[in-house]
C-alpha positions as CSV (number, residue, x, y, z in Angstrom):
1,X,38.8,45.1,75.8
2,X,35.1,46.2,73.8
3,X,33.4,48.5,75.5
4,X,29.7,49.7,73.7
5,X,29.2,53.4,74.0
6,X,25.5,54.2,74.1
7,X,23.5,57.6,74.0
8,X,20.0,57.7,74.4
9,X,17.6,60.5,73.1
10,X,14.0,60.3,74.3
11,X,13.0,58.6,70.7
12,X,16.7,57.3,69.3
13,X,19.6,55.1,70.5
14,X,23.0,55.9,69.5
15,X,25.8,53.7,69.8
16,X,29.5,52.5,69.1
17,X,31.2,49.7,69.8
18,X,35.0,50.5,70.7
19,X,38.3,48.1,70.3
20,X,40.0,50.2,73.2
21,X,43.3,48.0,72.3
22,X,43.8,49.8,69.1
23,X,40.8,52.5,70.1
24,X,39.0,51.6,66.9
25,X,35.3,51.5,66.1
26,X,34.5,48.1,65.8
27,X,30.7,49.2,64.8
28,X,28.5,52.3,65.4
29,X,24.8,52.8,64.2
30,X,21.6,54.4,65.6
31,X,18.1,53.3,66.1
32,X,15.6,56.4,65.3
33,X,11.6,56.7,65.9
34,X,11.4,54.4,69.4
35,X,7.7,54.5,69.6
36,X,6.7,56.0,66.4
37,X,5.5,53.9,63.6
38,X,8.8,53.5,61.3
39,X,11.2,52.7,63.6
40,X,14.6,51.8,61.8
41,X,18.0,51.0,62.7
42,X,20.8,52.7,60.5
43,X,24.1,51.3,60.2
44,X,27.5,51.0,58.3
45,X,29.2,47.8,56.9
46,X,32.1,48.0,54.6
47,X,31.4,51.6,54.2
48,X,28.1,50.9,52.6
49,X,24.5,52.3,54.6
50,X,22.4,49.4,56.1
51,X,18.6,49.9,56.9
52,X,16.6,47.6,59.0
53,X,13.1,48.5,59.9
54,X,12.0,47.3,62.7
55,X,9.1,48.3,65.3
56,X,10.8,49.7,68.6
57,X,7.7,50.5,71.2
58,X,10.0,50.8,73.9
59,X,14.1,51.5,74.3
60,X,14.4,47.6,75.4
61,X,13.0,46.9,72.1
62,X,15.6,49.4,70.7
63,X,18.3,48.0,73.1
64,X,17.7,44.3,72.1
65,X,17.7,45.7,67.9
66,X,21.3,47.1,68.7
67,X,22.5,43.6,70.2
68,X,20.7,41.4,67.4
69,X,22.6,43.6,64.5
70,X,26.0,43.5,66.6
71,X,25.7,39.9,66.6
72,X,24.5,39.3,62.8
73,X,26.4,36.9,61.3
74,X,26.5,39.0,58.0
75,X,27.1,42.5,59.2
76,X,27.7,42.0,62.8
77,X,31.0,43.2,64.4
78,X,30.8,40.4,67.5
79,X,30.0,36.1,67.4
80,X,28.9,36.9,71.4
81,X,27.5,39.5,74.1
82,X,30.7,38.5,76.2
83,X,32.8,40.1,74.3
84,X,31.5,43.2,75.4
85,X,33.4,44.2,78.6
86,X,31.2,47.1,79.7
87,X,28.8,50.1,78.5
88,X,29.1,53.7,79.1
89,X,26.4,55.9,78.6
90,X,26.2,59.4,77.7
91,X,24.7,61.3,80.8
92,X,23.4,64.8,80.2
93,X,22.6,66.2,83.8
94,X,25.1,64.8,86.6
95,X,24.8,67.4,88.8
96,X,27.1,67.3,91.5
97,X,28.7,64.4,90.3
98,X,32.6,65.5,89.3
99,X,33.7,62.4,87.5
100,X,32.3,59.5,85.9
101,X,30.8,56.4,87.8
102,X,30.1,53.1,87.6
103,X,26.5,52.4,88.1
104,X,25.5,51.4,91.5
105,X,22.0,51.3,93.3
106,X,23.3,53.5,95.8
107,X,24.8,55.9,92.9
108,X,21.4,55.5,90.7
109,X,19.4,56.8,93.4
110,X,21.6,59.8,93.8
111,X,21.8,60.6,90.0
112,X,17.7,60.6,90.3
113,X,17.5,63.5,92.2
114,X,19.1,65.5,89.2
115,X,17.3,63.9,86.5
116,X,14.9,67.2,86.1
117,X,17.5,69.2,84.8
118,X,17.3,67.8,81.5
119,X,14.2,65.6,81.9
120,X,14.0,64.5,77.9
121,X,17.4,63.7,78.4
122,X,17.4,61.9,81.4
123,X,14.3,59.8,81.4
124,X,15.8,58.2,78.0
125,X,19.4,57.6,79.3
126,X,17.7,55.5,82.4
127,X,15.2,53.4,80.0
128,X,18.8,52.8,78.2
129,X,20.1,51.4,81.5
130,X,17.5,49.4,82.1
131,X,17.0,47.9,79.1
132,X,20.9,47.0,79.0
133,X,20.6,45.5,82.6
134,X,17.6,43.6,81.5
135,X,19.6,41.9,78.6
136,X,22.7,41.8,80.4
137,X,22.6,41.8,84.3
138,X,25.9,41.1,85.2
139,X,27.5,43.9,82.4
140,X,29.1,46.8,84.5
141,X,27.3,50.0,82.9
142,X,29.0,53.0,83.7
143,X,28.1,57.2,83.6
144,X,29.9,60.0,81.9
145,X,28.2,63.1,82.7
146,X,28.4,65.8,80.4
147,X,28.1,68.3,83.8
148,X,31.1,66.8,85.5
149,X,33.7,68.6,83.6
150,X,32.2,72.4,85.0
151,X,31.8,71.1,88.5
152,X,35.5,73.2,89.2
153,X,33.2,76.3,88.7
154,X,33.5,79.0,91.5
155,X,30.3,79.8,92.9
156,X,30.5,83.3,91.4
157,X,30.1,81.4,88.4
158,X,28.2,79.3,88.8
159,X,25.1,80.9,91.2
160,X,22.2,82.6,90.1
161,X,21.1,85.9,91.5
162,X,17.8,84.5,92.4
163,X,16.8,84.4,96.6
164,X,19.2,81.6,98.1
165,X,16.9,79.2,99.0
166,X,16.0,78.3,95.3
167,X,19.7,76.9,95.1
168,X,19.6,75.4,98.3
169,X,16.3,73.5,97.6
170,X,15.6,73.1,94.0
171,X,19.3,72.9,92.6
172,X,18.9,76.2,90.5
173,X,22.7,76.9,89.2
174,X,24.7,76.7,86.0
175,X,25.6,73.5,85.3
176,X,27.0,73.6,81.7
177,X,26.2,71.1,79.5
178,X,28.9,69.7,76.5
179,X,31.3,68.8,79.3
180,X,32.5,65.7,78.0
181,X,33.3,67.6,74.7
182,X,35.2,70.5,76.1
183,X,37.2,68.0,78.8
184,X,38.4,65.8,75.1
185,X,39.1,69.1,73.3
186,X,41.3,70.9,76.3
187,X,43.5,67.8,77.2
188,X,43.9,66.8,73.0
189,X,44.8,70.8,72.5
190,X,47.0,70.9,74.8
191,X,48.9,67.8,73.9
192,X,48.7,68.6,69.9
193,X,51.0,71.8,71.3
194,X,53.6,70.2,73.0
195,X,51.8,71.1,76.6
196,X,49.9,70.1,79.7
197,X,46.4,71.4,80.3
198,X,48.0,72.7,83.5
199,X,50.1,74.9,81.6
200,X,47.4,77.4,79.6
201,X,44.1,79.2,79.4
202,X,42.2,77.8,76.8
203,X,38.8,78.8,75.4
204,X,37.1,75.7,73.9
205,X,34.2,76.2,71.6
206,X,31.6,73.3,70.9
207,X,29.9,75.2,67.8
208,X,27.3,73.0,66.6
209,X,23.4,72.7,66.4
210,X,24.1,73.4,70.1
211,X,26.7,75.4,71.2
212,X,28.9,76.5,73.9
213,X,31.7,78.0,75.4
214,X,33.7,77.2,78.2
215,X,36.5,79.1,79.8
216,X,39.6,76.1,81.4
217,X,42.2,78.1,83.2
218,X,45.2,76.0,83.7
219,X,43.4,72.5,83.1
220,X,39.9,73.3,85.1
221,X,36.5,75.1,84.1
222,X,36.4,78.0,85.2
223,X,33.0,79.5,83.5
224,X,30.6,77.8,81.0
225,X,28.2,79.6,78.5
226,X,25.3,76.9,79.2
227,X,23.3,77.0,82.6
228,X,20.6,75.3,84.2
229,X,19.9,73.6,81.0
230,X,21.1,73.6,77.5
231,X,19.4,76.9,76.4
232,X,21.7,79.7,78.6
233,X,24.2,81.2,76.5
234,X,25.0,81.1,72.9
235,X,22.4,81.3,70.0
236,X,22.4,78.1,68.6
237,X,20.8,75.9,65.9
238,X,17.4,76.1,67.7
239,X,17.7,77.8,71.0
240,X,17.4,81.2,71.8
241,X,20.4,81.2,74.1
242,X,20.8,84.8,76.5
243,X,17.5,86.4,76.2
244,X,15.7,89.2,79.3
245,X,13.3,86.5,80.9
246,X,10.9,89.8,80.8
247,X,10.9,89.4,76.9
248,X,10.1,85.5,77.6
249,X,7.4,86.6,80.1
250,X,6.5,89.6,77.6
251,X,5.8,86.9,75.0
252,X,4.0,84.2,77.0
253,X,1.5,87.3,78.3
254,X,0.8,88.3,74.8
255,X,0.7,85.0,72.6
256,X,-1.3,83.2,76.1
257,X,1.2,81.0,76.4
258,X,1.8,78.0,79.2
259,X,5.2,77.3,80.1
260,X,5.9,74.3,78.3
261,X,4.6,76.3,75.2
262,X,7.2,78.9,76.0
263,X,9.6,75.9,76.4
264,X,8.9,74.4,73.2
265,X,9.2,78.2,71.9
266,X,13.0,79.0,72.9
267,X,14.1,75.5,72.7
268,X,12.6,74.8,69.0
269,X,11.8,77.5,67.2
270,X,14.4,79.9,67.9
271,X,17.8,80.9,67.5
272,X,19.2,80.4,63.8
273,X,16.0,78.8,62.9
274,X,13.9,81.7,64.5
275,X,15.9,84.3,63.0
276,X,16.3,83.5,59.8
277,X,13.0,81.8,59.1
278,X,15.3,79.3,57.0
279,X,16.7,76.4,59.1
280,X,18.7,75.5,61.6
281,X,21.2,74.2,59.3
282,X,24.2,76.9,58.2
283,X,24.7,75.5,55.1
284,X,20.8,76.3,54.3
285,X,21.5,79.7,55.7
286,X,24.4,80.8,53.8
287,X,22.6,79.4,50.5
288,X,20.0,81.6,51.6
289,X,22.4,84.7,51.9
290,X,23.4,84.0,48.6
291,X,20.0,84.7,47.4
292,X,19.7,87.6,49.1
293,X,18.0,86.8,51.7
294,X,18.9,89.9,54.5
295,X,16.9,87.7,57.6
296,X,19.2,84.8,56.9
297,X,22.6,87.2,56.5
298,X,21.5,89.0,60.5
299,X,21.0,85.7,62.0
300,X,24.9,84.5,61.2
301,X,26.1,87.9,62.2
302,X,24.4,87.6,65.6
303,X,25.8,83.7,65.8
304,X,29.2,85.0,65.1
305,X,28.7,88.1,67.4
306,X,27.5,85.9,70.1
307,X,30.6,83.6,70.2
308,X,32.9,86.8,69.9
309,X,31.5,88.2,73.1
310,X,31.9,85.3,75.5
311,X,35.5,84.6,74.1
312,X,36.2,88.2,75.0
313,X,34.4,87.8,78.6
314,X,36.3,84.5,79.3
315,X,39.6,85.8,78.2
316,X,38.6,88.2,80.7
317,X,37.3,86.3,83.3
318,X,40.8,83.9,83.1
319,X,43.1,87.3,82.9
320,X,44.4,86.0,79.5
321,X,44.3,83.5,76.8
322,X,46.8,81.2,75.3
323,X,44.7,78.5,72.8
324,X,41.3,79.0,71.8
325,X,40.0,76.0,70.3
326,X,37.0,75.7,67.7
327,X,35.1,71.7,67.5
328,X,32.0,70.2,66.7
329,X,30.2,70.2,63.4
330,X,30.0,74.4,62.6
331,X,33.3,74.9,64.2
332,X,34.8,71.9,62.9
333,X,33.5,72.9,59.1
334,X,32.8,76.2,58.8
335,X,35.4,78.6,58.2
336,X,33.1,82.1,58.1
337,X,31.8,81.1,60.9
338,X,35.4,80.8,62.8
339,X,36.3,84.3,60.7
340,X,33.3,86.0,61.4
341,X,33.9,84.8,65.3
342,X,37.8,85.9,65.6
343,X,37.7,89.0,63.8
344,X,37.8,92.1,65.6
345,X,39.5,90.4,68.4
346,X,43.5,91.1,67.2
347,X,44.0,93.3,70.3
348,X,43.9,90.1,72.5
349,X,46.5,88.5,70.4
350,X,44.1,86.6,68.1
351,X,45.4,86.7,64.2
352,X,44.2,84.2,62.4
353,X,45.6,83.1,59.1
354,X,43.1,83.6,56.6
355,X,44.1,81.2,53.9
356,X,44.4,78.2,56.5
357,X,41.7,78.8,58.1
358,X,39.4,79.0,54.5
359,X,41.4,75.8,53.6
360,X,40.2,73.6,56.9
361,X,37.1,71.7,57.2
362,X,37.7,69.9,60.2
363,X,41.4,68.7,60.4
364,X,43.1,69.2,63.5
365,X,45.7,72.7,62.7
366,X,46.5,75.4,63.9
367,X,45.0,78.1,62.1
368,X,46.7,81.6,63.7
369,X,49.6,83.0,62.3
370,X,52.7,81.8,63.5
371,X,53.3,85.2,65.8
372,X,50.0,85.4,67.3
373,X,50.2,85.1,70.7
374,X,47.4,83.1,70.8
375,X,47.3,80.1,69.1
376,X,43.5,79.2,67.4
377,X,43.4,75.5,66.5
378,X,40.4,73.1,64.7
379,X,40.2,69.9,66.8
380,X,37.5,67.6,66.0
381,X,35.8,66.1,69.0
382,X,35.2,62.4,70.2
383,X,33.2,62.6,72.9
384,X,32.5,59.1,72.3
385,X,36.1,57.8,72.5
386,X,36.3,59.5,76.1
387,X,33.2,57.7,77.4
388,X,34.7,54.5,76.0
389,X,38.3,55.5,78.0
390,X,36.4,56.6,81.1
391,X,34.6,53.4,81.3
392,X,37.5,51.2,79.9
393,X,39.9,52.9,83.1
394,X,36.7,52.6,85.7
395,X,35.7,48.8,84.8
396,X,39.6,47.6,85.1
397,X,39.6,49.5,88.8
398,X,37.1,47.7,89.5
């Protein structure tokens, strides 16, 4: 069975196409600058980088591009569309939804009603449908929302102390974001150990350009460091995460400000970025410490500080921890970052072994010492691989 995992950003396409028999990549590329001038299509073929311009007004433009260079005779990875057996897109906002779906009018019209959660997101991942079902009408297309995986949330968790009605009317909760991340990282962890998810409390930390943490007690979220959208929580590449929304109103009083300005603000120009006046980029930042610069050296000791505190809150909230787990690209690669975001915390149990954890840039290991109590592993993530399984098991129910 080839199923095509797609992920659509408001101006870009991602996508992979999977051999679930042997769950290999048969192709993977991405389309960048849909209606911009310079749209291209990057992919890989025999290891080498292949560039094809091509205008993309639209995402069916873009959709059709992806087909044309699956099918090339030259550097295409299929001889026919039929060989594809499904598609399963990357969904940011599912709201109540709890597991992934096959697409259905009936379920299409629900999913709408949660699109303005993450409305950049959302609007792009239904122009990806569309343009699929245009080309292809008779491909099931299925949804993996990245929300699903927090929907096990207590409401203590997940509500907002904001009057009642605003969650009864306009949907205003946590939702988490990353879900489909922290569900791949907590059932891999646990079966890299020897164990079921079942059987431990398990911090999983998505530590990337975005970030968050989520707290799984015994195989279901319990707590999630991202709310209504993307921004709650950690400080990230970008975002602001936790800030007094007096400071935000503070700020959009004195600068004159409109709210998608202010948007735009704590989304974009913040966090590492905002801090440091470098870049969002670590690696920029910590060339930058070596130069002395002090802005760039206090915004990764408030990243680091950030993730420390919610590990020590969800360790908390769960009465204990057994694994914590560190993916995506920052946790996956940098090992200050996981130093800087353990230390302090050997009273819970947490040792980590230095020279390990200095040695690994992203290969799954344990890096605690063999007596800590809690065991702190690397995983890498494959978010993609899950959709591809979710929509592989949905599409043979079917």
């Amino acid at each position: 069975m080839k199923i095509l995992v797609i992920n659509c950003g408001s101006s870009s396409i991602k996508y992979k196409l999977y051999n679930m028999d042997s769950k290999s990549v048969l192709a993977a590329g991405g389309i960048e600058k849909i209606g911009l001038e310079g749209a291209f299509l990057k992919t890989k073929i025999n290891g080498e980088t292949k560039i094809i311009e091509q205008e993309c007004p639209t995402h069916t433009e873009g959709i059709k591009l992806m087909f044309d260079t699956l099918l090339h005779p030259e550097y295409g990875a299929i001889k026919s569309l039929d060989e594809i057996s499904a598609a399963g897109h990357r969904i940011v906002a599912g709201g109540r939804f709890t597991r992934s779906q096959v697409v259905n009018d009936a379920m299409l019209e629900e999913w709408k009603q949660y699109m303005d959660l993450a409305p950049l997101h959302s609007y792009a991942h239904l122009k990806g449908y569309v343009a699929v079902k245009k080309m292809l009408p008779n491909l099931p297309q299925v949804f993996v929302f990245d929300t699903a995986f927090h929907q096990t949330m207590p409401e203590e968790a997940y509500m907002y102390a904001v009057p009642y009605k605003y969650y009864e009317n306009n949907n205003i909760r946590r939702w988490g974001a990353h879900g489909t991340s922290h569900r791949f990282v907590t059932a891999r962890v646990a079966e890299f150990l020897g164990k079921k998810p079942e059987e431990l409390r398990t911090i999983t930390c998505h530590i990337g350009n975005g970030a968050s943490i989520s707290a799984v007690k015994y195989g279901q979220c319990v707590d999630t460091s991202m709310g209504l959208t993307p921004l709650e929580g950690l400080m990230m590449g970008t975002r602001s995460g936790d800030v007094d929304p007096s400071a935000v109103l503070s700020i959009m009083k004195q600068e004159g400000l409109t709210p998608d300005q202010m948007s735009d603000l704590l989304n974009k120009e913040s966090g590492v970025k905002g801090i440091s006046g470098v870049s969002s980029d670590i690696r920029e930042v910590e060339a930058a410490i070596k130069e002395g610069n002090q802005r760039a050296a206090l915004a990764l000791k408030m990243y680091a500080y950030r993730i420390k505190k919610y590990i020590g809150a969800y360790t908390a909230a769960m009465g204990g921890v057994d694994v914590i787990v560190f993916t995506a690209g920052v946790g996956e690669h940098q090992w200050d970052i996981r130093q800087a975001s353990a230390s302090g915390l050997e009273f819970l149990g947490i040792h980590l072994d230095e020279e390990k954890n200095r040695k690994n840039f992203g290969e799954e290991e344990i890096i605690s010492t063999p007596d800590s109590p809690v065991k702190v592993v690397v995983v890498p993530t494959d978010e993609e691989l899950l959709i591809a399984s979710d929509t592989a098991e949905l599409v043979g129910q079917a």
